[in-house]
N, C-alpha and C positions, 0 to 999 in steps of 0.2 A: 382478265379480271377475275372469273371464276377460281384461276389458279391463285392465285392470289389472294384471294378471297376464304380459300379450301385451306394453304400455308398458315394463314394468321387463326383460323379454328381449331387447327394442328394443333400450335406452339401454342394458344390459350389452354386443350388437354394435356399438353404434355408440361406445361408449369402448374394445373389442378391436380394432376395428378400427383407432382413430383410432392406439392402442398401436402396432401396427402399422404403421404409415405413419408412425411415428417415426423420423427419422432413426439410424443406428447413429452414437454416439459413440465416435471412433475418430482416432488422432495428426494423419489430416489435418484433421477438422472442427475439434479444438481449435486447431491452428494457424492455421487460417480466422480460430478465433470473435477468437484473439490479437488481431488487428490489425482486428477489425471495430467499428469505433467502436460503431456504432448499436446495438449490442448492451446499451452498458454503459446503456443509458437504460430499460431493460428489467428488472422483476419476474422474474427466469428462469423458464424456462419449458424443456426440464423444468425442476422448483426442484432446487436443490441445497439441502444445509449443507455451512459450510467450514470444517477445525479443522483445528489443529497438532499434532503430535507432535513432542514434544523431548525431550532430556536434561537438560530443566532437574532438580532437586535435588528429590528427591519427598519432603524432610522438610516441603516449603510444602504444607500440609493446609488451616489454619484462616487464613482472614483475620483480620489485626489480632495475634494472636498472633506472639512473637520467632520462632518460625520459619517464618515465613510469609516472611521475606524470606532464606531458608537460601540460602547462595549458592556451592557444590559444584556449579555447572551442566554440568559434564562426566560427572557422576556417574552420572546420572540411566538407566534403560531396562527395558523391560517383564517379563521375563525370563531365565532360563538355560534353555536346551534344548539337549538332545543329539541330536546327529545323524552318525552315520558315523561315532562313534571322537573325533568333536570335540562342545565344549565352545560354545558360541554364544551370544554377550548379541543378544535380540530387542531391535532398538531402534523399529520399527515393525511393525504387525498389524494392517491391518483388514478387514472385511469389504464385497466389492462388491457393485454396480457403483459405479466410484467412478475417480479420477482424481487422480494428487502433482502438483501444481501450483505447486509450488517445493520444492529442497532444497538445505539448508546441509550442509555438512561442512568439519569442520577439527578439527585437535591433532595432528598429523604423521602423514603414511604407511606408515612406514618397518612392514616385518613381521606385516603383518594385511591382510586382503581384506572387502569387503563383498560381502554376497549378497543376488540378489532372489531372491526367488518368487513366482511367479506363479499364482492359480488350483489351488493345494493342492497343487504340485511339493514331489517329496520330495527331489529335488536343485533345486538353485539355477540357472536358466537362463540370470541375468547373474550373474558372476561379478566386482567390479572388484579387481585384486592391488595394493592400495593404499588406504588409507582418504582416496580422492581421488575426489572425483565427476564429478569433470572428465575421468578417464578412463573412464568410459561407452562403451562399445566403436563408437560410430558418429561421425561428425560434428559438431561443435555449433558451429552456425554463433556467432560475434559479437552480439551482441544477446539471446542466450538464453543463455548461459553469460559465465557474470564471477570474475574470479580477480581474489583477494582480494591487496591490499596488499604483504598476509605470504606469498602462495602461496609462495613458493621453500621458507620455513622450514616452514610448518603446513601446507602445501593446503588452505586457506582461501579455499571457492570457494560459489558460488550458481548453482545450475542452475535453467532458468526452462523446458528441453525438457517439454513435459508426459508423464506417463506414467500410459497410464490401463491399467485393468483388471478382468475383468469379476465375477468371485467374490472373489476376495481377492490381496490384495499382503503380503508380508512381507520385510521387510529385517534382517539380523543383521551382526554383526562379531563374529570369532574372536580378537581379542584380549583374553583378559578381565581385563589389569591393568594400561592405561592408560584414564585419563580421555579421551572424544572429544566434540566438539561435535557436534551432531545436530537438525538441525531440517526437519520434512515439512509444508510445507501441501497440504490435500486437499481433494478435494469428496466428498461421500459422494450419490447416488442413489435413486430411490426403486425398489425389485425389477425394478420394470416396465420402467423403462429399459436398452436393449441398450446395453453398452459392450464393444468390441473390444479386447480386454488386447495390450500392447504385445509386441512382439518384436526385436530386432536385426533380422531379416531384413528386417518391414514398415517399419520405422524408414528403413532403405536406401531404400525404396520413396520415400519424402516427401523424401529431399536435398534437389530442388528447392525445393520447397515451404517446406522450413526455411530455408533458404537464404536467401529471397525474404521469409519472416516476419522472419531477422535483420535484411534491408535497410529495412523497412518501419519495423518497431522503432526502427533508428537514424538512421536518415532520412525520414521522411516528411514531407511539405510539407502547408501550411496549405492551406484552403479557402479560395478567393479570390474564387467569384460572389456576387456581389446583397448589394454593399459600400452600407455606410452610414454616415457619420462627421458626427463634430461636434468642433469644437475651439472655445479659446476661451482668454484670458488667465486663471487661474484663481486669485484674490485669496485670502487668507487668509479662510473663511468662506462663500466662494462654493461654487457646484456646477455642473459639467459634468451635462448628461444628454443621455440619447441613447433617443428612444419607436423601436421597431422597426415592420415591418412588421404588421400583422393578421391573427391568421387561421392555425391548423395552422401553423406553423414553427417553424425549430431554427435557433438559435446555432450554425454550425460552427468559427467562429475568432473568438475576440473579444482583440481589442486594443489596445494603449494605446500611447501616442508621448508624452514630457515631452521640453519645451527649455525655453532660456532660465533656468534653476538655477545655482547655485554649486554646482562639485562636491563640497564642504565639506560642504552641506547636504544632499547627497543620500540617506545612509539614513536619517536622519530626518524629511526629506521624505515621504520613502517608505510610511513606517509613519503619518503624520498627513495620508495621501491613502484616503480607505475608500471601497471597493469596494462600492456597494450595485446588488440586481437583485431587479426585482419580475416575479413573472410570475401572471399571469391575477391582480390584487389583490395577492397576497400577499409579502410581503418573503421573499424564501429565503437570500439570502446580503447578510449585511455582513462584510468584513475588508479590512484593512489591505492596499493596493494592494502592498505588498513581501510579504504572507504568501499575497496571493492567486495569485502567480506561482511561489510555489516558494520568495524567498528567502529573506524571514526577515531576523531584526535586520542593518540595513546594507544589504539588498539586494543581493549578490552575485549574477554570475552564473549563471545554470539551462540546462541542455538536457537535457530529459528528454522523452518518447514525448507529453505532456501539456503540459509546459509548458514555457516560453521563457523567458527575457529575458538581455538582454545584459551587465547590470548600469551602463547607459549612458543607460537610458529609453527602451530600447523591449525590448516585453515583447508573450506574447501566452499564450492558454488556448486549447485544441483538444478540449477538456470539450464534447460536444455537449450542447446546452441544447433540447430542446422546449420549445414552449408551444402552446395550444390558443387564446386571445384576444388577450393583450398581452402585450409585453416589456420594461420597461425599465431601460434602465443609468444610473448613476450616480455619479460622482465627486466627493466633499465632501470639500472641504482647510480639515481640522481644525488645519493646521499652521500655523508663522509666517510661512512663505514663499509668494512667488508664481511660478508656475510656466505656463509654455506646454503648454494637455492637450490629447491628442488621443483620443477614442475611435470604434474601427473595427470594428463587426462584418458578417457575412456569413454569410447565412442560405440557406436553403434550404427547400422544402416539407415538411411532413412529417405524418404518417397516422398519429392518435391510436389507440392500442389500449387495452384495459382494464388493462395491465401495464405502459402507459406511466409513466412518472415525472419528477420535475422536479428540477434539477441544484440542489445546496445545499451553502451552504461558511459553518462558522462558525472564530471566532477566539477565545484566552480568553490570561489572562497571568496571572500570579504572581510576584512575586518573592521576596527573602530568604525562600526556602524553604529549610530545614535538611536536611541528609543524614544517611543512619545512625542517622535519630530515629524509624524504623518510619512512617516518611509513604509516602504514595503520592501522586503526581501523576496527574488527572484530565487527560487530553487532551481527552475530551470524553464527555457520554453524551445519546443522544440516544435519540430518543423519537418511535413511530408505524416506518411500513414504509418498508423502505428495502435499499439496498445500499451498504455502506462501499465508499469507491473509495484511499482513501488521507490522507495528512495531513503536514505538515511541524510539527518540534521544532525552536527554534531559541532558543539563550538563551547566558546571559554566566555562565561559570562562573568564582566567586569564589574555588574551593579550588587548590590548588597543582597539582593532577595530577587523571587523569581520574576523572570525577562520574559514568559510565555506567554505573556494574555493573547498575544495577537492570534484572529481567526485565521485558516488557509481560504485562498481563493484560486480554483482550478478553472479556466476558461478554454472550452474548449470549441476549436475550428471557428467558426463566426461568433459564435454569442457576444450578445451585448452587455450581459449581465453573467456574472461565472453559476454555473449550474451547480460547484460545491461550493457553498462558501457555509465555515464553520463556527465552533464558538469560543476555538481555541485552543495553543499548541498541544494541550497535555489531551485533549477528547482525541485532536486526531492521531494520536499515538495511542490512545483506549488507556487512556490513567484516570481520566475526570480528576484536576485539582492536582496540583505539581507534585512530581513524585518523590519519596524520600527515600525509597531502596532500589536497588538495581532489581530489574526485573526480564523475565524471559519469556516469549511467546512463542506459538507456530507462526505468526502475525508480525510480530519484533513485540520491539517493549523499548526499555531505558535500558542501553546497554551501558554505562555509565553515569553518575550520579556522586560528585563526591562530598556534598554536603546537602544536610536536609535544607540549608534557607536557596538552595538553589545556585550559586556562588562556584565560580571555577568552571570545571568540566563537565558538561552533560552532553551527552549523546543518545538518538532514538531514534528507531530504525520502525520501519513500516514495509510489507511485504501484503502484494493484494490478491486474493483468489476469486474469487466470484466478483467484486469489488471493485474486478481490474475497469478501465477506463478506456474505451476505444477511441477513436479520433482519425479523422477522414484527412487533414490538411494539419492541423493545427493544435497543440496543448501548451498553456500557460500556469505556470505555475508559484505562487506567491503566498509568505504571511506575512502579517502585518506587526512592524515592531513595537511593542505595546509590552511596559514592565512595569511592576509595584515602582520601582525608582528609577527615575530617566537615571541613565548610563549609559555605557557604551558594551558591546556584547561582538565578537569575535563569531562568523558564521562560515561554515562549511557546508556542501549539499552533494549528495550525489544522485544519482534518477539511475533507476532500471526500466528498459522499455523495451519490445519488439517492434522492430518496424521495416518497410521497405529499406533497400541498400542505401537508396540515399537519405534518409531520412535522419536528421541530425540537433544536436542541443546549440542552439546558435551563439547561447550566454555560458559556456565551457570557459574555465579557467585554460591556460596555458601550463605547463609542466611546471616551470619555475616558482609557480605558484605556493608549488609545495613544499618548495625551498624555505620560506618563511620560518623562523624556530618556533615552534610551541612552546607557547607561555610555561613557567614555570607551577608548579600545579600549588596552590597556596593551600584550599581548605580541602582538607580530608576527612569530613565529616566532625570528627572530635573539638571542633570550635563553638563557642556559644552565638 
């Protein structure tokens, strides 16, 4: 008994200790972790959970039920409390350690301030005099702050600064009779963890730092050693592959080179070229070579922190891929054309941990889906452990004007209530209010867009860094179909995720899927 007794004293100092010699999380490590690829292949460690807080419309209670798709998303916030003679809608409260890892704001500034607090301040510490988050009283470098489309009218903007803190964070607005968009993603901690709650003054401190995270964000270059390629005439039917090296390694850059096409045939090309990758036996990712880079129906242009492509035929992914045995790529052209393929990756060493994990992308499609009929669209749900990394939408809307209203709803492992649920397609793509230009982020954007009323092709790609979403068993993933005019809207999905080997999207389209012809593209903007 005594031994026994002496053992469990042990392992209580040797896990206080280890507590101990835990790094403090604090503005600069998160801006570290921002741009430190190797990270995202990682189980976190410490874990987190990661939830949203919004003003979506809190009559959506019951799934399936008419107001479960209640769409007053300005409406939505936690409380009224008074404080000093004022009146205050709490639109966020939670308790640390923990860390906002993005936030939306938009519905005009004009006559109202938002305020933080920080760690149980009975006055407000940041004060911003505008319901603009863009004014955040320090710096924000390019790369971590994005102004929205509409900024001049709404300040309509997406903060990506992180702002962590160690007991509790609270945000209010004192205006209590306009509607405001409001959206917080967070991580939440577990006690143990020291986090260093934010301040202006230490914020000043990291310029540099931010500075050099914005430049990393919007430029960073590919991985270029210990290249290995295969190309080859690639017939209708046929397959490119490409076996990597043996042995502990990672995918740093993988990419593709097509010539010899008609331009005509190119996004359909695109879509009936599938992306498969096997690693140590098992299949983890098949999708359509246009959904696997970002662009979605047609294939348009990408430049985001993640992924590339020109909209030209060359394209590339910066998704670091471990494997512990084998790796291989694959390209099967499902399609009716034949096409000059090249594939290029470039690896490097890498040291297996127990919270390693392996890169996985599935694809799925629907179409003549009805809007306004209480549907919801599955993006994806997958199944076994993992971390969502992001996903791209992209489909042909057959209604006259914009099909987005619907919020996203992301359930994860048990909940009975989804921990994001949003206020609508274009917030979670950082547009606030339907886009009318194409646009590009380290984050994604609107990789396509061919008319302002919304009509035809649109595609939007979403890539998550701090944001990312971990999950023990289980992620569901859904928005809801909701448009200015019931119609019918044409939907495509694809999901990027890390996860244990067997961990899989159980709602995956099949290949043939892809077979489908893409609509004919009718508006190109220049329509009334």
């Amino acid at each position: 008994m005594v031994k026994k007794i002496a053992a469990i004293i042990l392992l209580a100092l040797i896990a206080h200790a280890s507590i101990a010699q835990q790094k403090v999380i604090s503005i600069g490590t998160l801006l570290n972790d921002m741009v430190n690829r190797s990270l995202d292949v990682l189980c976190p460690s410490p874990y987190y959970t990661s939830k949203l807080q919004t003003s979506h419309d809190r009559r959506s209670l019951i799934p399936g039920t008419p107001s479960w798709h209640a769409n007053d998303d300005g409406s939505g916030f936690i409380r009224y409390e008074a404080n000093k003679g004022r009146v205050e809608k709490v639109l966020f409260d939670e308790k640390g350690p923990g860390v906002i890892t993005r936030i939306i704001t938009t519905g005009g500034a004009k006559g109202t301030n938002l305020r933080f607090y920080f760690d149980g301040e009975k006055e407000a510490s940041v004060v911003i005099p505008a319901y603009d988050i863009a004014k955040l009283p320090i710096h924000l470098p390019d790369g971590l702050l994005l102004l929205h489309e509409h900024y001049n009218t709404t300040q309509g903007s997406s903060l990506y600064y992180p702002i962590p803190y160690g007991r509790s964070c609270k945000i209010t607005v004192d205006d209590l009779n306009r509607a405001y968009y409001f959206h917080a993603n967070y991580r939440t901690y577990a006690k143990s963890i020291k986090v260093k709650t934010f301040t202006v003054k230490e914020a000043k401190t990291y310029q540099k730092q931010a500075d050099e995270t914005g430049e990393e964000l919007l430029y960073s270059g590919a991985y270029v050693m210990n290249e290995a390629d295969t190309q080859r005439q690639l017939v209708p039917g046929a397959s490119l592959i490409l076996s990597l090296p043996a042995d502990h390694k990672a995918i740093r850059t993988l990419a593709f080179n097509l010539d010899g096409y008609a331009e005509a045939d190119y996004g359909q090309m695109m879509r009936g070229l599938i992306v498969k990758i096997t690693f140590d036996g098992r299949q983890t990712v098949s999708v359509p070579l246009s959904d696997f880079v970002g662009s979605g129906m047609g294939a348009p242009a990408v430049k985001n922190y993640y992924l590339f492509s020109d909209g030209k035929g060359n394209m590339s992914s910066k998704f670091i891929m471990p494997y512990k045995k084998s790796a291989k790529i694959e390209l099967v052209n499902i399609s009716n054309y034949p096409v000059e393929a090249q594939i290029r990756a470039c690896t490097s060493p890498w040291k297996w941990t127990p919270n390693t994990l392996y890169f996985h992308a599935a694809w799925r499609q629907e179409t003549g889906l009805k809007t306004n009929a209480g549907l919801d669209y599955n993006m994806a749900t997958i199944v076994g452990r993992g971390v969502f990394k992001g996903d791209v939408l992209s489909l042909y809307n057959h209604t006259p004007r914009w099909y987005g209203e619907g919020d996203e709803h992301i359930w994860v492992d048990d909940e009975s209530f989804p921990s994001h649920f949003g206020c609508g397609t274009e917030d979670y793509y950082n547009t606030t209010f339907a886009p009318i230009h194409v646009f590009q982020t380290p984050f994604g954007g609107a990789m396509r867009e061919d008319d302002e009323a919304s009509r035809g092709y649109n595609t939007f790609l979403r890539t998550r860094n701090l944001d990312a979403v971990p999950f023990k068993k289980k992620l569901k993933f859904e928005f809801e179909l909701l448009s200015w005019d019931t119609g019918l809207v044409d939907y495509s999905s694809t999901v990027f995720w890390y996860g244990d080997l067997n961990s899989r999207a159980i709602t995956a389209s099949d290949d043939q899927e892809a077979l489908k012809p893409l609509p004919k593209p009718v508006y190109t903007g220049d329509e009334n």
